[in-house]
N, C-alpha and C positions, 0 to 999 in steps of 0.2 A: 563523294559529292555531298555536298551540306543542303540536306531540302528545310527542315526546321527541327527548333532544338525541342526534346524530350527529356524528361527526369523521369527518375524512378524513384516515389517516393516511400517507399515501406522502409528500408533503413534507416531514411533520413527519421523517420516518425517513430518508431522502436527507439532510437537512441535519446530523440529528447522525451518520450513517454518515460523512460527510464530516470532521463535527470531529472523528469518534474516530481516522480515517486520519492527521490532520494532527499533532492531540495525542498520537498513537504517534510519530511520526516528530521531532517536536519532541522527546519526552521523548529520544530516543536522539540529537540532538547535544547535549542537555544534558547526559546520562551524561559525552559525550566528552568534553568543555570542561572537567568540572569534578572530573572523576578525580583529576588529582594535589595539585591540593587538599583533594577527601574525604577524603585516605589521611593526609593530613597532620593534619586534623583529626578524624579518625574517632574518635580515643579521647576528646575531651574532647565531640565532638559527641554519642555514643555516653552518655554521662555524664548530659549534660545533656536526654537522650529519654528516658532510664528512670526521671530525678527526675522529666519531666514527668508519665510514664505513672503511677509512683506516685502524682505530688500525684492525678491525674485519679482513679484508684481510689479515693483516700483521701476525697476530693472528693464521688465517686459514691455512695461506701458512707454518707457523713453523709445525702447527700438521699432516695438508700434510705431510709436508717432515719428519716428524716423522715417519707416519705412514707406507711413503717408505721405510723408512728405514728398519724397521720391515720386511716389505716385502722382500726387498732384502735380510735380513740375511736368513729368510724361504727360500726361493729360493735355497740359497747355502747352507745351511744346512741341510735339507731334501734331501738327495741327496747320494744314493747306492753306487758311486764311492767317495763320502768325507769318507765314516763309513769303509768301504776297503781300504782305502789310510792311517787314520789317526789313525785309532784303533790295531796298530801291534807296539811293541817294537819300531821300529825306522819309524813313520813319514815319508813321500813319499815327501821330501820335495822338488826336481826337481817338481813332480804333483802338490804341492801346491802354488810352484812357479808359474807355466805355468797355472794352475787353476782359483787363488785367486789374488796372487801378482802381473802379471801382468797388473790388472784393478784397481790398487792402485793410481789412479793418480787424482789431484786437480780437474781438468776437468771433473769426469767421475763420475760414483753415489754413491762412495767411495774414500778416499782417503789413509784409512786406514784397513789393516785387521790380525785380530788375531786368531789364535788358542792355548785354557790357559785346565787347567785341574780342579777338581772341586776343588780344592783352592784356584785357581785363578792367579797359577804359568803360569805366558806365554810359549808354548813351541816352537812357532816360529810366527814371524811376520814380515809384508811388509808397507811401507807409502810413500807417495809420498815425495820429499825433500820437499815440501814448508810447510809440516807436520811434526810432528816431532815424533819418532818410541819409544814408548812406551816400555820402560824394564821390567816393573811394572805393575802390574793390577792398583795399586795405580795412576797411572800415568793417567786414565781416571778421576779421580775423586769421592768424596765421594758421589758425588749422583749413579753415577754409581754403584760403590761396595753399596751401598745396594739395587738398583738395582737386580745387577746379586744373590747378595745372594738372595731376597727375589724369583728371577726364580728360581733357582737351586734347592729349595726346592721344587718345583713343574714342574721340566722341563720334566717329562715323560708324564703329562696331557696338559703341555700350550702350548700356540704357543708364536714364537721367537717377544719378547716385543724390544722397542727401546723408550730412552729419550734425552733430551739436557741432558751435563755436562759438567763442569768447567774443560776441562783438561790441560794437560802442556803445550800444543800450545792454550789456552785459549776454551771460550766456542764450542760444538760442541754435532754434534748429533749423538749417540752411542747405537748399537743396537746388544742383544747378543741372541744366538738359539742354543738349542743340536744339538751337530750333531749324525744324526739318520737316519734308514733308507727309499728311497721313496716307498717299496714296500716291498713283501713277499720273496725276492729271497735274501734279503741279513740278515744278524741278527748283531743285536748290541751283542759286548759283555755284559755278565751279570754284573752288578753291577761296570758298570765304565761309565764316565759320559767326553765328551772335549765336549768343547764350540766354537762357532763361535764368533767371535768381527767383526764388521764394524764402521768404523769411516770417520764424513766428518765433517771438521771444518768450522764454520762457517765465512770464508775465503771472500775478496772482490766479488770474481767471484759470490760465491754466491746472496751475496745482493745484485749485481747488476742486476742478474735475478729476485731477488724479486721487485727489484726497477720499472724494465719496464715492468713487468705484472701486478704492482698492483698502478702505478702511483704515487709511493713515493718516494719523489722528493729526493736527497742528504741522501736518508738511509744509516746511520752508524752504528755501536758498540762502545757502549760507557760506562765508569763503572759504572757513577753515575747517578741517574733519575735526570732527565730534568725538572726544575722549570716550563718552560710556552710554552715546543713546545709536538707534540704529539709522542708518545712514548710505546710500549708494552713493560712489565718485560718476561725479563727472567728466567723461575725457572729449578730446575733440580728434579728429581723425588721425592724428600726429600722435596720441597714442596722451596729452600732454593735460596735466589736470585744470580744468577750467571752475569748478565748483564742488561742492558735495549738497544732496538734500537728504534733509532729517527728518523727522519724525518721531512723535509720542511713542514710546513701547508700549503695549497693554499687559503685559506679565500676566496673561492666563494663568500661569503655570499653576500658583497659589490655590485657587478654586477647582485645581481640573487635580491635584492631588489630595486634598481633604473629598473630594467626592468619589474620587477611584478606591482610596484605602478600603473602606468595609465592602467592596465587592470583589475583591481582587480573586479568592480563593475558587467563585463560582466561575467568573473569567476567566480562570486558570481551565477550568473543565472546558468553557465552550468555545475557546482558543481551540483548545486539542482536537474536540469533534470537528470544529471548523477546516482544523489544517487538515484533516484526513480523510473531508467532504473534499475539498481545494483539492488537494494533490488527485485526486480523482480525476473532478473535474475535468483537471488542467491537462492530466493524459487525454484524455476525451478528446481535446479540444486541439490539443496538439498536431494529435495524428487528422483530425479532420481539415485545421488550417495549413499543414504542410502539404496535404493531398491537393487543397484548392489555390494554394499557391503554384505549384506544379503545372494546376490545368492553367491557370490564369498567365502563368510565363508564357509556356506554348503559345497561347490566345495572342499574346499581346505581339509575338514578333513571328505571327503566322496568316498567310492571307486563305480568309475562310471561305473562297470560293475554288481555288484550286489548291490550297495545302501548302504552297511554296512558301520560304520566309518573303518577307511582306517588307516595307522600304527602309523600320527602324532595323529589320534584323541586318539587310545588306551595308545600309552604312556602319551598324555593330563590325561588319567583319571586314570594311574595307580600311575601319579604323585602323583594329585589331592587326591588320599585315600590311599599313603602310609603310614599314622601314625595311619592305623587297621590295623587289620590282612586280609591279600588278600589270593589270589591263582590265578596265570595265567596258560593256557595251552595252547601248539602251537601245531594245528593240522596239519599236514604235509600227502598227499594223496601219495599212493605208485602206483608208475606206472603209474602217471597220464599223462607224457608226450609220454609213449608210447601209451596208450590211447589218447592222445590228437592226436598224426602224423597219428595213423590208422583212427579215424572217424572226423579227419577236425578240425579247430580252434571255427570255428562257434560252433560247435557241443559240443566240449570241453566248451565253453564259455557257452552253454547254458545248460552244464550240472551244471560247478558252481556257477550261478546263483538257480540253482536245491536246490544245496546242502547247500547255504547261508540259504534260505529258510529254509528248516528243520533244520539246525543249529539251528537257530530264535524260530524255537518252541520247539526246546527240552530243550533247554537253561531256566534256571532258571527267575525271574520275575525281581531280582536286579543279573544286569550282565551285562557286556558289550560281543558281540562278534565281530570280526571285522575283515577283510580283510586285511593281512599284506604283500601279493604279492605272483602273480602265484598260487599255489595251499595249499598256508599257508593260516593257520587262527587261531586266537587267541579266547582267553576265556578268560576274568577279570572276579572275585565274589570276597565278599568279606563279613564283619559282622562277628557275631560269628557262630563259629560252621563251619569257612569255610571251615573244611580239607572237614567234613562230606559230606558238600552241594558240593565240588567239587569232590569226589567219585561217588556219585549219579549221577551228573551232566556229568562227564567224559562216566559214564556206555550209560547213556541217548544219549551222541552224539554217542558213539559204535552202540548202537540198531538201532540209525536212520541211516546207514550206512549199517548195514544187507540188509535193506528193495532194491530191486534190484534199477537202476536209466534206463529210457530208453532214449537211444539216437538214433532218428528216431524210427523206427523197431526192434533195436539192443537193449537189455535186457545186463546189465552190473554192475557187483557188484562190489564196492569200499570198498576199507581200507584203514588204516591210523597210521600210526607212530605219538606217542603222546605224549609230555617232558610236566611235570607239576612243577613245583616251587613254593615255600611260602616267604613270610617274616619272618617267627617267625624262622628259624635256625639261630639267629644269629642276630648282626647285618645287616639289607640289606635295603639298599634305593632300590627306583624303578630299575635304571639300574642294580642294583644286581640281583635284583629277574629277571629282563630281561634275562640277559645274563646266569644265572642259570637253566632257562625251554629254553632258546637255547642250552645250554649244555647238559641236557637232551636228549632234543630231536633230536640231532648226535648222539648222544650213542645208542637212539632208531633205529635210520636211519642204523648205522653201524652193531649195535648188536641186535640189538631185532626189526625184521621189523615187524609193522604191531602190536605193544605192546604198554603197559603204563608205562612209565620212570616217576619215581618222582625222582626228586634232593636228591642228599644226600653227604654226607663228604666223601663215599665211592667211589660216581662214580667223586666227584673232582680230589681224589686223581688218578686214574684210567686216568681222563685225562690229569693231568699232566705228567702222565707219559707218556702217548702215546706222548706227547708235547718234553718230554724231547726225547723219540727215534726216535721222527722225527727232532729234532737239533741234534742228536747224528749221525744223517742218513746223514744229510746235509754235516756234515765237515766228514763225512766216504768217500763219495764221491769224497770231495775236497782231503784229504789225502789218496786216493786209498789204504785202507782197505779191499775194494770188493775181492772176489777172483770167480772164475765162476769154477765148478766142471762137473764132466761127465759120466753118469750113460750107459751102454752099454744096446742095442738092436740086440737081436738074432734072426736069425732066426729060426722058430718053426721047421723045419722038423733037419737041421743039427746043431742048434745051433752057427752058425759061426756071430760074430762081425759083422752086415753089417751098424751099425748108434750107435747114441749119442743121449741124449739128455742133454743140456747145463742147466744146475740150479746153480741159484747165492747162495754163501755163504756171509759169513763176519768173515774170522777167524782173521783176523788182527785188534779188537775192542779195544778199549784200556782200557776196563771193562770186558773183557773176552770175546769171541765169542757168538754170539746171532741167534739161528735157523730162518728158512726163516717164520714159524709160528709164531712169534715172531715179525718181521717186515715187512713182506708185505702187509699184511691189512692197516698200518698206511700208506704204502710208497704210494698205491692206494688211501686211505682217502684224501695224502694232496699230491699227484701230482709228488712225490720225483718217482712214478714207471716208467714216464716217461723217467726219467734220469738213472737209473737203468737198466730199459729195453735196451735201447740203447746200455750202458754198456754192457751188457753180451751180446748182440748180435752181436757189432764190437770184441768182445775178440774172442767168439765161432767163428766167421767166422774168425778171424786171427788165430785162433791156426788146426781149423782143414782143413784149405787150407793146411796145412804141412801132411794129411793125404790121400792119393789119392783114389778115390773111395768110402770114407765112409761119407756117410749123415749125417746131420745136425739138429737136433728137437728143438725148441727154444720155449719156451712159450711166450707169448702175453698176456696182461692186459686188460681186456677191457676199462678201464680208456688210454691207450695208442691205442686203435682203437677209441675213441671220440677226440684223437689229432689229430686236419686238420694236422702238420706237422706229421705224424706216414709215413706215404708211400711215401712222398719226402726221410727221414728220411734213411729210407730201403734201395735205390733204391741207394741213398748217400755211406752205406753203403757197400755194395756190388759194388759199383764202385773203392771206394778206397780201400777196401782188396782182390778186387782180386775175390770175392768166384764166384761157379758155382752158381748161381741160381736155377737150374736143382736138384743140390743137399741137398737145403734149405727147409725145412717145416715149417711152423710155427705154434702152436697150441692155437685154443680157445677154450672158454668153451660158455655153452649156457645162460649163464647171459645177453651178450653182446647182441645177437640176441633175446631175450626177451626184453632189453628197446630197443635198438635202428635198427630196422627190416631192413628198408628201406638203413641208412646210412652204416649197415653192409652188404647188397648187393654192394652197393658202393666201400666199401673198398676193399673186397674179391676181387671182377672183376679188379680192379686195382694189389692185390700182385702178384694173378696169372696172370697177364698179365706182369710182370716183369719176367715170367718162374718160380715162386717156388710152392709150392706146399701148402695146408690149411690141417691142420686136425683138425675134432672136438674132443676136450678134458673131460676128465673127465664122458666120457656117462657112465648114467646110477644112477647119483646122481642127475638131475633133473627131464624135462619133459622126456627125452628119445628120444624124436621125432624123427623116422625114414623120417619125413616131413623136416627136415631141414637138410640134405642128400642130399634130392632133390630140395628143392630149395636154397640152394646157393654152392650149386655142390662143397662141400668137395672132399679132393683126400683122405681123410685116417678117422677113427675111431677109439678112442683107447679106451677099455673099462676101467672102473676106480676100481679103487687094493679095493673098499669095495664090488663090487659084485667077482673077483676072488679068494676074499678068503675064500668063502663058497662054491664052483666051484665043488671041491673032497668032500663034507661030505651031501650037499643039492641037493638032486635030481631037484628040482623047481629053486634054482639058475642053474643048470649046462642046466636045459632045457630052463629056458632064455636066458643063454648065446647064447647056439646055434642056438634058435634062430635069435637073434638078428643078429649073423654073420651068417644067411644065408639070412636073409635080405640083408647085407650090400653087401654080395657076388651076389645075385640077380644085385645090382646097381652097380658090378662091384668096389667098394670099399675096399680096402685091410684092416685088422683090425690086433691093435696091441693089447696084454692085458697087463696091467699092475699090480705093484706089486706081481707077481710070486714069491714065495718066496721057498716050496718045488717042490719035482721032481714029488710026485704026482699031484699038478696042474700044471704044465707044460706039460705033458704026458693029463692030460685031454682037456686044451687048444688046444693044438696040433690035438687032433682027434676031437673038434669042429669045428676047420675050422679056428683059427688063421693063420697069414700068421707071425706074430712077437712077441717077448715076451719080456718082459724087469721086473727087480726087483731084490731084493737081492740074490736070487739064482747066477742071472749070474756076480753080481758085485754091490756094492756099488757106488754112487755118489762119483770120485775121481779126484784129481788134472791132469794137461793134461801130466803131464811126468809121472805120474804111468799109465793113457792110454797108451801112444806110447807103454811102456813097455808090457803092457796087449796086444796091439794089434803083438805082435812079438810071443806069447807064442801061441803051437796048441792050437784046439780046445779044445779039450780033459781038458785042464788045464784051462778052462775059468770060471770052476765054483768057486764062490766067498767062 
């Protein structure tokens, strides 16, 4: 079993302590032997190191400023507001005026800039006048165009490349990048491709800045190489010579050997003492940096809380034996961060060092396992027979995970949500197979908590799709398709209209309308219920401020109570429409207060401290806990439509119910039931002690003008 890599470095540090003694000692009969020939040739030799060291400066400062270039184009090209501006029928060309163009100038780190489409058709461009504005993609030159073609074919994996090219205002350094987006909130259109150009000619101004930083006296551009002064080629990415620049030589050599001659012999001594300090030294230093190289390898591909290799070293080895057949598995702990907040960090931490441990022994003999952050952990195996050995091996880390763990005094059993992936579906390099048991094991995380996901073409397809209704969500949003409907709540004794509760639709889809089961899991998975929620809770409070007296039910995400902005958000809210607080509820469920305890105190003690009102949702689908009533001091309880519909036929359902609501009624808590759907359970509701009733009986989920309308009609006519 591979836990992490180790050297031993005392050999390695003896052998070069040894070459650095021998290569000291060499270099000092070399001195001797070749003394009165250095001196002889020291001035033209002297001559010919400072052209070199120039060409190299001269040399450096081009791929420098290559490699700026480069940079600059990623800069502006990676960039949320370029792929929003430039990705619509007509180009935001005032923005890319005010953007791009105006930093087009001789002076500045560009003088040029373009945006072309993938054939290389320009669709607008800025230069400075002492540059000259390119019509043509042709107009950069043929190193450039292939170039840009050779990116283009790979510009969704590269970063934005830059080279010299020969263009119409002559040589120049030309740098192109997709533009794409810098983050999650924006989306490239699919299957369309604009480019960035920057261009900065290589203009006087420039080589005068190469001139007084690199001491090259009279550097020009010139087209033909230079017989006998020193000189670097120009090439362009075709490999194909576009120019040479030249330069003054300064012939040191002259001065630097009429001042060496009368010292040479005393030189000659502190050479010797020198090299025999040196070679010391150099052992010294050897055996100390091959020691700290050693520790520093370990360090780097070892996780320093439990010891395992750490994420660079498992992908090193999933590299290393992608051409067998493998299997990886990524074990992901459930609930481990609400265990982590209730028994300390300490505690947590020396629980997973707990659980490295057993990992380590249940785990196969050839295997890697290893530490890939917080409370993931991976499995490599591999050879024949690896589905078999990883079946076995996945059961073996389940069983070690039964067994309880203690933390202090505290007795605590863990599980674990587990994505597995192979090589053999298919073609798959290592990154495949990666990104496949990550795949996985979301799908486990979302769908199957606490299960064993293996990859398959099935659960791909499954998340593309969810991919595609979370981009389908995104421009829903942006093209206000949402519509938010409104389901009445009655009171149980007279039936009378006295609240709502607001539930978002999407009938305006442009695939046909899509139910809330259907997309709010994804819209919670990838963060879209944030914006959503919001949504329907500034609509709900603008439509039923036009309703006087009748309260407000709004559901809540728990994904949108772990937003720090969720309670500014609210508070926002209700400031600009207007609504009573007074008359606002909001509903959770006990998900949220299961992972996160402490932060959902938090949050509560701040909405009711704006004046509205909490109720817990959905009871009676999970723990039940009449304990969490009392401590975060809900104002309402609604039981949930899967225990009221056995309510009239189940004696044991209808005595829980009651229950329950005389519980809730002990703590002074009003309770609503939900999904009522005949008059027989409503009438039994009623005489258990509901104080409200909501469900299809009294009205379907509808738009806010069949409300007004429904709230105008008696009572009498209120059943749906």
């Amino acid at each position: 079993m591979i836990a992490a890599t180790k050297l031993l470095p005392n050999t390695r540090s003896r052998l070069l302590a040894i070459s650095a003694a021998i290569g000291g000692v060499a270099l000092l009969i070399i001195i001797l032997l070749l003394l009165q020939s250095a001196l002889r040739a020291v001035a033209s030799r002297t001559n010919e190191i400072d052209d070199r060291r120039s060409e190299e400066a001269i040399q450096g400062a081009l791929t420098l400023s290559t490699q700026h270039m480069a940079s600059l184009v990623e800069i502006n090209s990676v960039w949320d507001d370029a792929v929003t501006r430039v990705y619509v029928a007509n180009p935001d060309k005032e923005w890319l005026n005010a953007s791009y163009g105006a930093l087009a100038k001789a002076d500045k780190d560009y003088d040029g800039v373009y945006v072309v489409d993938a054939s290389g058709r320009i669709l607008w461009g800025r230069a400075d006048p002492m540059a000259t504005l390119q019509s043509d993609i042709s107009g950069f030159g043929p190193g450039f165009i292939q170039l840009f073609n050779s990116y283009a074919a790979t510009a969704n994996e590269s970063a934005p490349v830059a080279a010299l090219s020969r263009t119409g205002a002559g040589p120049a350094f030309v740098g192109v990048g997709l533009i794409r987006p810098s983050s999650g909130a924006v989306m490239q259109p699919p299957g369309r491709h604009l480019y960035l150009i920057l261009t900065h000619q290589l203009n006087a101004t420039l080589l005068s800045g190469y001139a007084r930083s690199y001491g090259a006296s009279e550097l020009r551009l010139v087209p033909e190489e230079p017989a006998h002064a020193p000189h670097v080629h120009l090439k362009d990415s075709g490999g194909a010579e576009i120019g040479f620049l030249t330069w003054k030589a300064r012939l040191p050599g002259r001065l630097a050997a009429q001042a060496a001659a009368p010292e040479v012999r005393f030189t000659l001594l502190l050479i010797g003492l020198m090299t025999a300090g040196f070679a010391v030294a150099m052992i010294v230093a050897l055996r100390h940096l091959s020691r700290s190289n050693a520790a520093a390898l370990v360090a780097a591909n070892t996780d320093a809380l439990t010891a395992l290799p750490n994420r660079r070293a498992f992908l090193r080895a999933m590299q290393t034996r992608c051409d067998e057949p493998l299997v990886i598995a990524f074990l992901d702990l459930t609930q481990f961060k609400s265990l982590n907040a209730s028994c300390g960090h300490v505690s947590g931490d020396g629980l997973l060092i707990e659980l490295a441990s057993r990992l380590l022994t249940a785990s196969p003999q050839q295997s890697v396992v290893a530490r890939l952050g917080g409370d993931l952990f991976g499995l490599l195996l591999w050879g024949e027979n690896v589905h078999a050995q990883a079946n076995a091996a996945i059961e073996s880390l389940r069983s070690t995970l039964d067994s309880p763990f203690w933390v202090g005094d505290r007795q605590v059993k863990l599980s674990a949500s587990i994505g597995v992936a192979c090589n053999t579906i298919g073609a798959a390099t290592a990154e495949d197979v990666f990104r496949r048991a990550d795949a996985a094991l979301d799908f486990a995380k979302g769908h199957a908590r606490g299960e064993v996901i293996w990859y398959d073409e099935a659960l791909d397809a499954s998340l593309h799709h969810e991919q595609d209704i979370e981009n389908e969500i995104r421009e829903g949003l942006r093209r206000n398709e949402f519509e938010v409907f409104y389901q009445p709540i009655v009171s149980a004794d007279k039936q009378v209209i006295g609240g709502v509760e607001a539930l978002v639709r999407w009938p305006r889809r442009p695939d046909g309308p899509l139910g809330p089961d259907q997309f709010i899991a994804i819209a919670e998975k990838t963060g879209l219920i944030n914006e959503i929620g919001l949504f329907v809770l500034r609509r709900a409070c603008t439509d039923i401020s036009a309703c006087p007296g009748l309260r407000l039910s709004v559901n809540v995400s728990p994904a949108q109570f772990l937003d720090p902005r969720f309670l500014p958000n609210v508070r926002k809210i209700l400031r600009d429409t207007g609504f009573p607080p007074a008359r606002l509820e909001l509903e959770m469920t006990e998900g949220y207060l299961i992972d996160s305890p402490q932060q959902a105190i938090g949050i509560i003690a701040g909405l009711k401290a704006l004046g509205l009102s909490i109720s817990l949702d959905d009871f009676g689908t999970g723990y039940s806990s009449i304990a969490y009533l009392r401590r975060y001091g809900f104002d309402k309880l609604k039981i949930d439509k899967s225990m009221c519909d056995d309510v009239a036929s189940d004696p044991k359902t209808a005595a829980l119910i009651a229950a329950t609501i005389s519980l809730a009624r002990a703590l002074d808590i009003p309770v609503t039931a939900e999904g009522v759907e005949t008059d027989e359970q409503a009438v039994m509701l009623r005489l258990a002690g509901c104080h409200t009733l909501q469900g299809y009986l009294f009205g379907k989920p509808q738009a806010f003008a069949d409300l007004q309308k429904r709230l105008l009609e008696p009572p009498a006519a209120l059943r749906a």
